[in-house]
VEXVODO-355164 format. One record per atom (N, C-alpha, C): chain; residue in three letters; atom name; z, y, x. Coordinates in steps of 0.001 Angstrom, whole numbers. Atoms other than C-alpha are relative to their C-alpha. Example, Ala and Ser with C-alpha at 12.3 -4.5 7.8 and 13.67 -1.06 7.14 Angstrom:
% VEXVODO-355164
  kette  rest  atom       pz       py       px
      A   ALA     N        0    -1190      890
      A   ALA    CA     7800    -4500    12300
      A   ALA     C        0     1200      900
      A   SER     N      -60    -1190     -820
      A   SER    CA     7140    -1060    13670
      A   SER     C      730     1090     -770
END
This chain:
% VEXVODO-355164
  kette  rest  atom       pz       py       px
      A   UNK     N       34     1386     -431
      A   UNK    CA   106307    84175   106347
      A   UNK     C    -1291     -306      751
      A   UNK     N     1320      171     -361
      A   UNK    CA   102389    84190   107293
      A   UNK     C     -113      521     1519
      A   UNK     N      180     -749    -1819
      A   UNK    CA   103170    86629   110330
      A   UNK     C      918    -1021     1049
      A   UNK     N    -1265      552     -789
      A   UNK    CA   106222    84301   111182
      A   UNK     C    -1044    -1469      872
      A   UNK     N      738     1316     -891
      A   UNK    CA   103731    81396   112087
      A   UNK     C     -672      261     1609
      A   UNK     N      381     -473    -1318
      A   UNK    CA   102294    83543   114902
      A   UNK     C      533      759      972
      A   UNK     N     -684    -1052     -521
      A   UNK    CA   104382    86467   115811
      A   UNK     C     1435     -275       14
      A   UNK     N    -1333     -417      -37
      A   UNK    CA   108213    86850   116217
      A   UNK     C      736     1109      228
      A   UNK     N     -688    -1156     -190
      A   UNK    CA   110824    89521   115936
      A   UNK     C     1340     -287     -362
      A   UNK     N    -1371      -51      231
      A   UNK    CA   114403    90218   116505
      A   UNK     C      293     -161     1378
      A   UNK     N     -775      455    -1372
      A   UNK    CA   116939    88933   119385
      A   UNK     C     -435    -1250      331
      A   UNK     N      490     1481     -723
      A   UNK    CA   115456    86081   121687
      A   UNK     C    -1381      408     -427
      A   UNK     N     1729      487      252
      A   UNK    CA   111790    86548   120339
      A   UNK     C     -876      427     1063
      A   UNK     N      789      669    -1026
      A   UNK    CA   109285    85129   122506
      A   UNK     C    -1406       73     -938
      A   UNK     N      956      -64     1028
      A   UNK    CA   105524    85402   122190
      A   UNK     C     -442    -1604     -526
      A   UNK     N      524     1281      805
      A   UNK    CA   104003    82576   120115
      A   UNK     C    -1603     -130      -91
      A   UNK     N     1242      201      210
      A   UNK    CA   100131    81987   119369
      A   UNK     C     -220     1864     -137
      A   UNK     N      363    -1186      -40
      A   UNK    CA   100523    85943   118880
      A   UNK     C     1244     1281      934
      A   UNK     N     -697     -742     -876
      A   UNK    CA   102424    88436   121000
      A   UNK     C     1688      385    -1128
      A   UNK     N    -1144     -849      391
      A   UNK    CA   106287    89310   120135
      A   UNK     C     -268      987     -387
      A   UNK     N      208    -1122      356
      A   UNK    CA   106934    92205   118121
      A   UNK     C      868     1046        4
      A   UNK     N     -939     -919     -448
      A   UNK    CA   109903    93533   119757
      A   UNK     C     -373     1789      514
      A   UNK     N      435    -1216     -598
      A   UNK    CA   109491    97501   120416
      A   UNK     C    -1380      342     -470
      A   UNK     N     1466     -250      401
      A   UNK    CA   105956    97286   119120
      A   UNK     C     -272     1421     -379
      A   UNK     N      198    -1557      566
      A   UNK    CA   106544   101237   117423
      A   UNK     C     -518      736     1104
      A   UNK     N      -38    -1167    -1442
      A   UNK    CA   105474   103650   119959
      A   UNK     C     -644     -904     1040
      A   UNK     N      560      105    -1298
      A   UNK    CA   103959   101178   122377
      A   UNK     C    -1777     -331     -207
      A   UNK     N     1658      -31     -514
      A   UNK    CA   100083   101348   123687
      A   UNK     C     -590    -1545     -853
      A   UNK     N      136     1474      454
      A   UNK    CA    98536    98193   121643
      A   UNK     C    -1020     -406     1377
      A   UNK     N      536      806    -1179
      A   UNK    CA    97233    95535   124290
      A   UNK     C     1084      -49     1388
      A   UNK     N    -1185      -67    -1063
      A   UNK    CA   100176    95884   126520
      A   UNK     C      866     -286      636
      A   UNK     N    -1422      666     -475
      A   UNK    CA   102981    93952   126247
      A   UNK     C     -513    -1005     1375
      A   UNK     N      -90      984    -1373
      A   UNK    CA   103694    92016   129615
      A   UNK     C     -127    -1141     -641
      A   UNK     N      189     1617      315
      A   UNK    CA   102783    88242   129593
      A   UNK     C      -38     -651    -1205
      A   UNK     N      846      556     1399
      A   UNK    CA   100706    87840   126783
      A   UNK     C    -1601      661      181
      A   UNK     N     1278      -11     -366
      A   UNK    CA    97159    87385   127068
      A   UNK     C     -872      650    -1480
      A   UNK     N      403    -1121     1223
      A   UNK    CA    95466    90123   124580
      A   UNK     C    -1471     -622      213
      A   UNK     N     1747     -112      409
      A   UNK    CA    91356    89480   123030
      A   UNK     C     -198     1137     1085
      A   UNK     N      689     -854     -597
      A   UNK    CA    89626    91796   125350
      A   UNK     C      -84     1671     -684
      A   UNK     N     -431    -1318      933
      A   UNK    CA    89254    93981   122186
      A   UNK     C     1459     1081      -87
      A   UNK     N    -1603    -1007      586
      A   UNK    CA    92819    94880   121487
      A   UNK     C      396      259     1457
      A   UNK     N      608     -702     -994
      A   UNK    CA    92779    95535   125332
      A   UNK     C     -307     1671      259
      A   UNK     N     1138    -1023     -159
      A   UNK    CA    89811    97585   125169
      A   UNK     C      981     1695    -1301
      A   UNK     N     -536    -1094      866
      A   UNK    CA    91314    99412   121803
      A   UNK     C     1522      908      277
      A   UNK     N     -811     -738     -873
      A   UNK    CA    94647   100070   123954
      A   UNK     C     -189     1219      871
      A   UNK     N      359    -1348     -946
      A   UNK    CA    92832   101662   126553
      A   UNK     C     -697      968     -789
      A   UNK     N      869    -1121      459
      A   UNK    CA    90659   104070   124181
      A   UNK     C     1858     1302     -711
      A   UNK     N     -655     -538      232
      A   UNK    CA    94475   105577   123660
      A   UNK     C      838     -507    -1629
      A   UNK     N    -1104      194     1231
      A   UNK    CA    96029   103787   120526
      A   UNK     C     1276     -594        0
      A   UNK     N    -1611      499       65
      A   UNK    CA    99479   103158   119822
      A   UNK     C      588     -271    -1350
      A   UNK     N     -619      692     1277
      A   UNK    CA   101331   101061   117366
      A   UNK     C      815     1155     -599
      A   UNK     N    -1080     -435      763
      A   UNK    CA   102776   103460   114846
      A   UNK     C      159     -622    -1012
      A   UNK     N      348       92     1348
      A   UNK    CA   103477   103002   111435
      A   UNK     C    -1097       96     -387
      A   UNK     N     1320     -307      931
      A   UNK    CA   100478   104377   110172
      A   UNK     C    -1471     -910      799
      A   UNK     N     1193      562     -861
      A   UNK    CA    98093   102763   113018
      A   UNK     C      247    -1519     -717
      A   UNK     N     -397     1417      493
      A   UNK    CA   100174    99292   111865
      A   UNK     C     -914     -347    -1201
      A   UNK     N       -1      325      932
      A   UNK    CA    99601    99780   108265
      A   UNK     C    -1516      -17     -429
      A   UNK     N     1495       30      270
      A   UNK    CA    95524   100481   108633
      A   UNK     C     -347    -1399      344
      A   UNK     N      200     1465     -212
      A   UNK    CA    95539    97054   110856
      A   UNK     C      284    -1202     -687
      A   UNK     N     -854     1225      896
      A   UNK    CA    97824    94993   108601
      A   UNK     C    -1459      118    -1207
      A   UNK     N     1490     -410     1340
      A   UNK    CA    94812    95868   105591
      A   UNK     C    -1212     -501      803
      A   UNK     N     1305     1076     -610
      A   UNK    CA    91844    94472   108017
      A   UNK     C      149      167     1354
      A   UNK     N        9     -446    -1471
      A   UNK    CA    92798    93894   111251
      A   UNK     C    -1473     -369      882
      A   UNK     N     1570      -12     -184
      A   UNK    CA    88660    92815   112062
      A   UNK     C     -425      955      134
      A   UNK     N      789    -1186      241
      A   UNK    CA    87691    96050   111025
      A   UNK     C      849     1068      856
      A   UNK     N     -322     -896     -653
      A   UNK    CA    90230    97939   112568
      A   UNK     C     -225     -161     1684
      A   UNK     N      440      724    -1982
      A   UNK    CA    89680    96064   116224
      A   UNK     C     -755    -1159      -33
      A   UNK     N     1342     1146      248
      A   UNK    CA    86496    94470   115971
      A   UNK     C     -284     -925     1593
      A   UNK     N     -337     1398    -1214
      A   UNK    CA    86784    91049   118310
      A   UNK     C     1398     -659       32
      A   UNK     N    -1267      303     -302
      A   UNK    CA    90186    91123   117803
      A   UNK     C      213    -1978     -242
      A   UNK     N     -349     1905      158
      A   UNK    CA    91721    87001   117869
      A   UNK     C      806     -292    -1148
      A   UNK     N    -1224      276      699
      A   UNK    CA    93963    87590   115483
      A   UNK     C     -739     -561    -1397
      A   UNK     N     1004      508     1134
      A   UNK    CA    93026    85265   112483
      A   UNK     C      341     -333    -1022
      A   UNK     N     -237     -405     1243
      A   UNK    CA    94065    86982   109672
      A   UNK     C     -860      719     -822
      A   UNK     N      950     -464     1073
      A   UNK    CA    92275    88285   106869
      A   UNK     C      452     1668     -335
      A   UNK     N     -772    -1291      244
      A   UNK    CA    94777    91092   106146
      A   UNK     C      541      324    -1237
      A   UNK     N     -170      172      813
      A   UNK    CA    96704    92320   103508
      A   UNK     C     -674      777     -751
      A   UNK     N      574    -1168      326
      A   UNK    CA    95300    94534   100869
      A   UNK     C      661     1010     -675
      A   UNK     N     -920     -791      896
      A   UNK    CA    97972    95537    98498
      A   UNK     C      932      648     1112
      A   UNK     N    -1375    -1342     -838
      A   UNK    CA   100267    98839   100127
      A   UNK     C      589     -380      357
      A   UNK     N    -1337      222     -459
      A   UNK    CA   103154    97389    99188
      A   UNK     C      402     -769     1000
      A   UNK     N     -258     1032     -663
      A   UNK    CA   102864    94504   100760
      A   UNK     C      308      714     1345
      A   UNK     N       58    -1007    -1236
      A   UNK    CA   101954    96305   104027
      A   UNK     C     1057      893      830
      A   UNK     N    -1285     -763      -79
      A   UNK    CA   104666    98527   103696
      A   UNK     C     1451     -758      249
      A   UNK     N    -1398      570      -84
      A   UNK    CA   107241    96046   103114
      A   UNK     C     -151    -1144     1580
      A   UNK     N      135      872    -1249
      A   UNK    CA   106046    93915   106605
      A   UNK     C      681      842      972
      A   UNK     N     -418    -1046    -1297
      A   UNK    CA   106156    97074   108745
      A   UNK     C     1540      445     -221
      A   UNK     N    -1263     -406      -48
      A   UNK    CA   109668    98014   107339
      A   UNK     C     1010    -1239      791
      A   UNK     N    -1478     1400     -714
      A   UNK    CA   111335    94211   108126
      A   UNK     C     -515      -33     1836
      A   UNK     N      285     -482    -1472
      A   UNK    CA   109494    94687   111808
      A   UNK     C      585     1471      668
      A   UNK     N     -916    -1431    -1022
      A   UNK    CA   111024    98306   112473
      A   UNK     C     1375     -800     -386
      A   UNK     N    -1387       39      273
      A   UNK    CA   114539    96853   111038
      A   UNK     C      334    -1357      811
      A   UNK     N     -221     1329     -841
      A   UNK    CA   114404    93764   112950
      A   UNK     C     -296     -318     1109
      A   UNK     N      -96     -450    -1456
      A   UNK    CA   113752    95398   116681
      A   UNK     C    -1346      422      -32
      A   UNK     N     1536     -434     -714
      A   UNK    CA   110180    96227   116435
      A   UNK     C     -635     1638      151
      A   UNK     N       95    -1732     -304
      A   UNK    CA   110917   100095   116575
      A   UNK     C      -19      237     1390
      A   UNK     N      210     -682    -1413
      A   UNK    CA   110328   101606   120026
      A   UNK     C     1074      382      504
      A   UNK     N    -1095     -604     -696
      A   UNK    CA   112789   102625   122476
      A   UNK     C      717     1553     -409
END
């Protein structure tokens, strides 16, 4: 519910205060077309990272620390599960990669 205030995913989702999360698996972070990225998450695109699972589930836990500047103005989660159970309803609800 906390991601739903900023982000969206599924059929029709549009970005919101934070970028759509359609396809997000597999793609370059800082990337998506017509959405205006922090400089950081940008910058941390171009040094070669890409949204996997495992890149997700370090950011979802402190996304500050993992992309320092980032805009995003969350705290993060800390518990696994939690973590685990975000990134699963985002791959099952279009945000897996082509």
């Amino acid at each position: 519910k906390r991601c739903a205030a900023c982000h969206a995913v599924g059929e029709g989702a549009e970005n919101k205060v934070g970028p759509h999360l359609n396809g997000l698996i597999g793609r370059t972070a800082g990337t998506l077309p017509d959405f205006k990225y922090s400089e950081a998450m940008v910058e941390y695109g171009a040094a070669g990272n890409v949204w996997t699972e495992e890149t997700l589930f370090t950011y979802l836990e402190n996304p500050r620390t993992t992309v320092k500047g980032t805009k995003m103005a969350f705290a993060g989660l800390k518990d696994e599960a939690d973590r685990q159970a975000v990134i699963a309803f985002i791959v099952a609800n279009g945000g897996a990669g082509s």
